[in-house]
DSSP file (Angstrom, degrees, kcal/mol; ACC not computed):
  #  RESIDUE AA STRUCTURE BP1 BP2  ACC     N-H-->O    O-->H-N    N-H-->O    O-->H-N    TCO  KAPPA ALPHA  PHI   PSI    X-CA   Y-CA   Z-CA
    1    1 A X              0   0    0      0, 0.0     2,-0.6     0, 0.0     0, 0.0   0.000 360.0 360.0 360.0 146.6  -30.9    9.6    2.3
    2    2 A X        -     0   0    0      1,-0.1     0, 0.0     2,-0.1     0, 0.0  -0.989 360.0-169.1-119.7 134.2  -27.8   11.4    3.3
    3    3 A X        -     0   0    0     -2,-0.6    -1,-0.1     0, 0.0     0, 0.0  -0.011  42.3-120.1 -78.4   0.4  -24.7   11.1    2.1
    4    4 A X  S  > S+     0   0    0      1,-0.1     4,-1.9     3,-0.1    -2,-0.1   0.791  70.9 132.5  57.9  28.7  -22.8   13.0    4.8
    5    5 A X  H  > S+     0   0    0      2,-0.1     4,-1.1     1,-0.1     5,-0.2   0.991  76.4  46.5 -57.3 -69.4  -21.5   15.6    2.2
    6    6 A X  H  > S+     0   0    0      1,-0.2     4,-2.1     2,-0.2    -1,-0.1   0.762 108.1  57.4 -26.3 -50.4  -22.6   18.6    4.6
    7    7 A X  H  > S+     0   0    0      2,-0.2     4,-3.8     3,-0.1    -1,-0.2   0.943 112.2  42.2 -47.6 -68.0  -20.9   16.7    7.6
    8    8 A X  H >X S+     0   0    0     -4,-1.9     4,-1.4     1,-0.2     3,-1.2   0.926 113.8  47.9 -49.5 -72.4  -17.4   16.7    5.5
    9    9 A X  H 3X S+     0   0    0     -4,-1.1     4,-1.7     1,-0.3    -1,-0.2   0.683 108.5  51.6 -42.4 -45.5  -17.5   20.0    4.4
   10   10 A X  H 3X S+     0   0    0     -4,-2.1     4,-3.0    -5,-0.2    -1,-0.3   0.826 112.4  55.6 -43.5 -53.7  -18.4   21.1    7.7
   11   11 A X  H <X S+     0   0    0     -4,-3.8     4,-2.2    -3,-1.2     5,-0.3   0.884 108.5  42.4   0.3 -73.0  -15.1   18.9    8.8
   12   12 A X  H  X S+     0   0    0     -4,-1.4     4,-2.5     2,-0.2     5,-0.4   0.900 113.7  50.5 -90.0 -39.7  -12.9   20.4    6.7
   13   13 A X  H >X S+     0   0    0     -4,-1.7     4,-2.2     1,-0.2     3,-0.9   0.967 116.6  44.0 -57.9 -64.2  -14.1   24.1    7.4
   14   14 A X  H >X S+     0   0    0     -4,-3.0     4,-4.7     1,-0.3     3,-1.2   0.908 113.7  50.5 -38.2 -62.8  -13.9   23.5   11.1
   15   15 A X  H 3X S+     0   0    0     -4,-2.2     4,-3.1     2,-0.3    -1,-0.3   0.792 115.1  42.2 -52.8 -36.6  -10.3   21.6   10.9
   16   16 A X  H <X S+     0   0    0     -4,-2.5     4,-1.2    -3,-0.9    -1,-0.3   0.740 111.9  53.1 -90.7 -23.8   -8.6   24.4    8.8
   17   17 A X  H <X S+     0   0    0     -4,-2.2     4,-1.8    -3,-1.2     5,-0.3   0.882 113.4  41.8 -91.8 -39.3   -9.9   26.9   10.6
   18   18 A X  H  X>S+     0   0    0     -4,-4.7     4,-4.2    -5,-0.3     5,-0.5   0.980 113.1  53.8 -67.6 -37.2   -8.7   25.4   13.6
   19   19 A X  H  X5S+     0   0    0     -4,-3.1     4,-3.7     1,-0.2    -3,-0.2   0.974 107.5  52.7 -29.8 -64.4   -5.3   24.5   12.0
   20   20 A X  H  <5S+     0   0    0     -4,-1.2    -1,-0.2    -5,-0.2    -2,-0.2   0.827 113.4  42.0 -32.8 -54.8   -4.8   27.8   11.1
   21   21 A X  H  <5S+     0   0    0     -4,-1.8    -1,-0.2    -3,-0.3    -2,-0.2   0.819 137.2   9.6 -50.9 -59.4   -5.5   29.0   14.5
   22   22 A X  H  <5S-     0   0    0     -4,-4.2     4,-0.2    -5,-0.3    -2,-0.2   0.696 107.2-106.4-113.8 -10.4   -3.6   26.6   16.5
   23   23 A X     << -     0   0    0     -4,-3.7     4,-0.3    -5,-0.5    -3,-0.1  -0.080  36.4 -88.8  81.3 179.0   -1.4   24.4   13.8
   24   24 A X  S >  S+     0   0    0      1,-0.2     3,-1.9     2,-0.2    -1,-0.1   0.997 124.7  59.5 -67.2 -55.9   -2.0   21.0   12.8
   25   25 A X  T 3  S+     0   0    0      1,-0.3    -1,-0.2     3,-0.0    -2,-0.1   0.794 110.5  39.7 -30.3 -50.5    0.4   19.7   16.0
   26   26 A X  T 3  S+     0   0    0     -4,-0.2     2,-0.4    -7,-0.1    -1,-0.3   0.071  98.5  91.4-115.2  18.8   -1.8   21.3   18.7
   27   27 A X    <   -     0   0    0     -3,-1.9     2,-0.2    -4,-0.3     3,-0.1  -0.966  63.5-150.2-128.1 136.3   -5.3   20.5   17.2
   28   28 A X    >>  -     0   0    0     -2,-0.4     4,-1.1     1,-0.1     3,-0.8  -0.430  28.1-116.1-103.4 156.6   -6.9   17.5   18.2
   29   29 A X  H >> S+     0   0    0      1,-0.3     3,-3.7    -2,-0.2     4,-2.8   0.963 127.1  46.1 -57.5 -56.6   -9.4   15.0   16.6
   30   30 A X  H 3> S+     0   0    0      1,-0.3     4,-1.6     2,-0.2    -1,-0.3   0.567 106.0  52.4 -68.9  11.6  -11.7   16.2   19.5
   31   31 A X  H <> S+     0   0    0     -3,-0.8     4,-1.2     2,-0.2    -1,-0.3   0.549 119.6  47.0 -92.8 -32.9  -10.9   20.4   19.0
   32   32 A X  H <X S+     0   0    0     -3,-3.7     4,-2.3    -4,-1.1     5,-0.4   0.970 118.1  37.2-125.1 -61.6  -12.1   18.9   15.2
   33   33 A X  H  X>S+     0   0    0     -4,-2.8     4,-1.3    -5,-0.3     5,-1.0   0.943 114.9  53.4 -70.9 -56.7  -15.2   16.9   16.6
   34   34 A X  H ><5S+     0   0    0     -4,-1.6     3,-1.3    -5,-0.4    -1,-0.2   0.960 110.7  48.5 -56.0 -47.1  -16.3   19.5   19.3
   35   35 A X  H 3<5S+     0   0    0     -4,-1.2    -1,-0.2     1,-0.3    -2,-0.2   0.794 112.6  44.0 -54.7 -32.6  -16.4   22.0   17.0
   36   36 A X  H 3<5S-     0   0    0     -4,-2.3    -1,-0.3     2,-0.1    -2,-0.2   0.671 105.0-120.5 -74.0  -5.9  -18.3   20.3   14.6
   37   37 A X  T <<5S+     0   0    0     -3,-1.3     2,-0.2    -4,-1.3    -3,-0.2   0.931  73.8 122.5  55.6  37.9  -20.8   18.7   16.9
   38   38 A X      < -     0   0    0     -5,-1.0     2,-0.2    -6,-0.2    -1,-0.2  -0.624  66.6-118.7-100.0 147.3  -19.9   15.4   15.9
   39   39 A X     >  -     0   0    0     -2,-0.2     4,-1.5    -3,-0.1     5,-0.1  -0.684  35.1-116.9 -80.1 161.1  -18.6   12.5   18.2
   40   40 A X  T  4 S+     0   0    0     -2,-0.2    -1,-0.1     1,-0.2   -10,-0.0   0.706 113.3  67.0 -92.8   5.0  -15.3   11.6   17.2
   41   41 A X  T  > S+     0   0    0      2,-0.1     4,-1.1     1,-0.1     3,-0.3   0.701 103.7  51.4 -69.1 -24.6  -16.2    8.2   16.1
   42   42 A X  H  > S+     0   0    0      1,-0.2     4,-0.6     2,-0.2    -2,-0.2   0.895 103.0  55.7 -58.2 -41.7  -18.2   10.1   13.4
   43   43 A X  H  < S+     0   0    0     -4,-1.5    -1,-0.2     2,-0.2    -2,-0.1   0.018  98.8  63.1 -79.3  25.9  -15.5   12.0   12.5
   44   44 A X  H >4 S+     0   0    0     -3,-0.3     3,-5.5    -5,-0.1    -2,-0.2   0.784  96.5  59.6 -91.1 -91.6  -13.8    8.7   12.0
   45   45 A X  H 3< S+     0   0    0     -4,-1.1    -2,-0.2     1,-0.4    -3,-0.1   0.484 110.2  39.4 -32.7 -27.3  -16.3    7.9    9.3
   46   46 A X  T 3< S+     0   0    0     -4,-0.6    -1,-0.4     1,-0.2     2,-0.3   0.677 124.6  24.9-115.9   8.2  -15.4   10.8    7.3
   47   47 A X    <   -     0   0    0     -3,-5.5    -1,-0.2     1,-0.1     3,-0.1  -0.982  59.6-142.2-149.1 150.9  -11.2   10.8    7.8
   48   48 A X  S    S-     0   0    0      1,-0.3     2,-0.3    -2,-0.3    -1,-0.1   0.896  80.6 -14.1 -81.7 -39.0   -8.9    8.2    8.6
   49   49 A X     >  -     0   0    0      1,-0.1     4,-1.7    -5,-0.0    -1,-0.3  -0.964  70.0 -98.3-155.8 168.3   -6.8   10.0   10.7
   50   50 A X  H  > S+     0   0    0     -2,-0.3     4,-2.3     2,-0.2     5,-0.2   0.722 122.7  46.3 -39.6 -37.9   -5.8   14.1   11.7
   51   51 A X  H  > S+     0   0    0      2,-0.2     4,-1.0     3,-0.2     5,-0.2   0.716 106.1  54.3 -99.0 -19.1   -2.9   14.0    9.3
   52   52 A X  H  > S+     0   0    0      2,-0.2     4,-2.1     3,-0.2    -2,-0.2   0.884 109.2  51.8 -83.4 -29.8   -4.8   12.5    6.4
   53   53 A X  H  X S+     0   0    0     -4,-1.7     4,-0.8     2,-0.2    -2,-0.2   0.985 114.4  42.1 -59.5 -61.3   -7.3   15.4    6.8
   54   54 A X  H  X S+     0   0    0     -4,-2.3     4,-1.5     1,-0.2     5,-0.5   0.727 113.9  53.4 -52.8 -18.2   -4.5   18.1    6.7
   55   55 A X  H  X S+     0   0    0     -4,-1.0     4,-2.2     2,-0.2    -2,-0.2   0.944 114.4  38.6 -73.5 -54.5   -2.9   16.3    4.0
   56   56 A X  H  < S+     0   0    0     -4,-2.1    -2,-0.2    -5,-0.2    -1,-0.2   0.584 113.9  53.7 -74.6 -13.4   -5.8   16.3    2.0
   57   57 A X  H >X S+     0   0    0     -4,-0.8     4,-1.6     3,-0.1     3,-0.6   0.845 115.8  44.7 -92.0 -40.4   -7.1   20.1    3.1
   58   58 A X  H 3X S+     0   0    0     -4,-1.5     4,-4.3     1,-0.2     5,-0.4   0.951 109.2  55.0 -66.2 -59.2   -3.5   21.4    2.0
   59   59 A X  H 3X S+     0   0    0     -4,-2.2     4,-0.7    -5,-0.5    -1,-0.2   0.808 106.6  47.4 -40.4 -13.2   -3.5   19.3   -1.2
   60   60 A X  H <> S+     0   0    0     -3,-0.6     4,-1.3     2,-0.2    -1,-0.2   0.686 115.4  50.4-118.9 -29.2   -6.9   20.7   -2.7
   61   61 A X  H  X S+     0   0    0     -4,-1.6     4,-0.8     2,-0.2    -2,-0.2   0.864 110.8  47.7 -69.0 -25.1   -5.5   24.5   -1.8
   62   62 A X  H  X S+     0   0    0     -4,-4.3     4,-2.0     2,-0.2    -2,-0.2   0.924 112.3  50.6 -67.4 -34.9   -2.5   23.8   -3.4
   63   63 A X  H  X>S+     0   0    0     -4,-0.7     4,-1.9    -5,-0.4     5,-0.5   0.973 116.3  40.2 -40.9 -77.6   -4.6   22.5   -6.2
   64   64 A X  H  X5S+     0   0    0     -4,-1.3     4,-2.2     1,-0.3    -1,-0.4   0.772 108.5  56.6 -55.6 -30.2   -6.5   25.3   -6.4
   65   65 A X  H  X5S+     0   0    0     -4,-0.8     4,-0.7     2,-0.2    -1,-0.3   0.881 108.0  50.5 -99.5 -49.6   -3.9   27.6   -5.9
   66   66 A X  H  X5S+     0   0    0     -4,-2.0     4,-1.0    -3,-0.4    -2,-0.2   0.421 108.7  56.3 -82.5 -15.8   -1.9   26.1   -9.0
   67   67 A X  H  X5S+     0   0    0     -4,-1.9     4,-2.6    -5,-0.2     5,-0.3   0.805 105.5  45.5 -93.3 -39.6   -5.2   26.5  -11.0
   68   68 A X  H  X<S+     0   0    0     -4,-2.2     4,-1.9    -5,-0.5    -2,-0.2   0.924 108.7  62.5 -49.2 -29.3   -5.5   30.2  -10.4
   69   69 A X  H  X S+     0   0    0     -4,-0.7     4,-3.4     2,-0.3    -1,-0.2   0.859 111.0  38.1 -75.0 -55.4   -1.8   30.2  -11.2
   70   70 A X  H  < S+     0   0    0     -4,-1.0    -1,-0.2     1,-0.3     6,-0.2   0.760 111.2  50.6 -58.0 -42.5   -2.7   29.0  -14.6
   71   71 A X  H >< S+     0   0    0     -4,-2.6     3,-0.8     1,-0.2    -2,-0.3   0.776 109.4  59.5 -84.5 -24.5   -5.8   30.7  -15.6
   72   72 A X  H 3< S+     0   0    0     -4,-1.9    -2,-0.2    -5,-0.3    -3,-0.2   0.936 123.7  15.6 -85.7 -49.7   -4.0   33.9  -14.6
   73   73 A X  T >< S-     0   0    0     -4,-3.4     3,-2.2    -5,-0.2    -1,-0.2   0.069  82.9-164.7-138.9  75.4   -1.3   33.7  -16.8
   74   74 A X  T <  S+     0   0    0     -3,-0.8    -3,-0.1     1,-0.2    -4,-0.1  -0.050  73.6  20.3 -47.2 125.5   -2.3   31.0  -19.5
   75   75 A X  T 3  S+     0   0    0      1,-0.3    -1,-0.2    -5,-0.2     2,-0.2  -0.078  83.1 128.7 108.9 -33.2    1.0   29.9  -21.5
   76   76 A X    <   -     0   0    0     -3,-2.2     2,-1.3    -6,-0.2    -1,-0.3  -0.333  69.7 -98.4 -85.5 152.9    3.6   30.8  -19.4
   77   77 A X              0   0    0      1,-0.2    -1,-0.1    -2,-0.2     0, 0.0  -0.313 360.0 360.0 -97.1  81.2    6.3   28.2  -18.5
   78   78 A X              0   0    0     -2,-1.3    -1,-0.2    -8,-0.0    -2,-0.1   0.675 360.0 360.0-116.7 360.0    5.5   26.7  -15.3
């Protein structure tokens, strides 16, 4: 059975690397779908919308970004 992990991840890679590229404004659900080799009624199925995907791709770097933050200099008064 698949759980469409592979799918997402694939998602998210495509979608950040196109943000990045073009911004969030000028990249489209289909720029996010062609690239993946998805229709974009799939890519429905794994994000509600273009802005909930960037919202959620920024949040888990910030995340991340705030854990390196930590482990690098454990104690310090953030």
């Amino acid at each position: 059975m698949r759980d469409g992990s592979e799918t997402r991840r694939r998602i998210e890679d495509e979608a950040l690397r196109l943000f990045a590229q073009k911004g969030v404004a000028a990249t489209s659900i289909r720029d996010i779908a062609m690239a993946v080799g998805v229709s974009e009624g799939a890519l429905y199925r794994h994000t509600r919308s273009k802005d909930a995907l960037a919202r959620r791709l920024f949040e888990e770097a910030y995340a991340d970004l705030a854990r390196a933050g930590l482990a690098a200099a454990p104690g310090a008064p953030f």
